[in-house]
C-alpha positions in Angstrom: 121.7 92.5 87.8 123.9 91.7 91.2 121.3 90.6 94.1 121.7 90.7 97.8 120.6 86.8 98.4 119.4 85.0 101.9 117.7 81.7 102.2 114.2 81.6 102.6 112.2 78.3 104.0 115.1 75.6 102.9 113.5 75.8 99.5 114.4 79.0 97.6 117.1 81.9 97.7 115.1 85.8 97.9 116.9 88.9 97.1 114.8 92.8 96.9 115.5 94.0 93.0 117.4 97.2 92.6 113.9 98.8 91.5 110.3 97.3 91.5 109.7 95.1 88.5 106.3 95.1 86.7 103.5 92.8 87.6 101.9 94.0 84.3 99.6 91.2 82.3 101.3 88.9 85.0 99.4 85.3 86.2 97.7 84.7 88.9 100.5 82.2 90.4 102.1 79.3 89.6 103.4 76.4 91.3 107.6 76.5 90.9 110.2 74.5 90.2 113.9 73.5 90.9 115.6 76.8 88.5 112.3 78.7 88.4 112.9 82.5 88.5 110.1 84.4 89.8 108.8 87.6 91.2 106.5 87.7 94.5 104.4 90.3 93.7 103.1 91.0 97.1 106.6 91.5 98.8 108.2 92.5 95.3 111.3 90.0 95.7 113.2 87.5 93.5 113.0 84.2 94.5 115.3 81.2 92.8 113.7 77.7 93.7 116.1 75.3 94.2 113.5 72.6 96.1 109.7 72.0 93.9 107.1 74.6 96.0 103.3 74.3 96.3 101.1 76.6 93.6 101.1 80.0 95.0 99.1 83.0 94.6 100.9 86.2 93.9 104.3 84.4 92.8 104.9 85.6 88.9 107.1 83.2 86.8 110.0 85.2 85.3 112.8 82.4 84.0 114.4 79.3 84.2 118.5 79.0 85.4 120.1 77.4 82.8 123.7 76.8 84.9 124.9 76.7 88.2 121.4 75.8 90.5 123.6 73.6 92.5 126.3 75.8 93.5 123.2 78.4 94.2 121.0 76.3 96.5 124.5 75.1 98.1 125.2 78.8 99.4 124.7 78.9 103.3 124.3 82.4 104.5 123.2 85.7 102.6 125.7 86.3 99.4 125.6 88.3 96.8 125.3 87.1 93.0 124.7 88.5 89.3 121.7 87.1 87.7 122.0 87.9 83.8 119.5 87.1 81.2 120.2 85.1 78.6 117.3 84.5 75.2 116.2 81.0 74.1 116.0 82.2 70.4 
């Protein structure tokens, strides 16, 4: 999926999905880490943490970036990116 990214509160990189993804049978919150992949289910965005973030309500755990966090959280400006999923089986 290629994403429209901006910088949000020196501590994660948003981008507004293609399409809304499903809060179905999601948590409550949880409180994210450096490489967490999450949903905001209130504003419907992807967020990428890149700095540790308090617990928050509404925010909906989705993945973990396995490569290339640094060159992420190094991008000044808005950029665009592809975000692929890849299985831990």
């Amino acid at each position: 999926m290629r994403l429209h990214f901006k910088d949000y509160n020196e501590t994660e990189k948003i981008a507004d999905p293609p399409k809304t993804l499903s809060k179905e049978n999601a948590p409550e919150g949880f409180a994210p880490k450096p490489g967490d992949l999450a949903v905001y289910g209130p504003w419907g965005n992807v967020s990428v943490f890149y700095k540790e973030f308090r617990y928050s309500k509404g925010l909906i755990p989705m993945g973990h970036f396995i490569s290339g966090l640094e060159n992420l959280a190094g991008m000044n400006g808005e950029f665009d990116a592809k975000v692929e999923v890849v299985s831990k089986e």
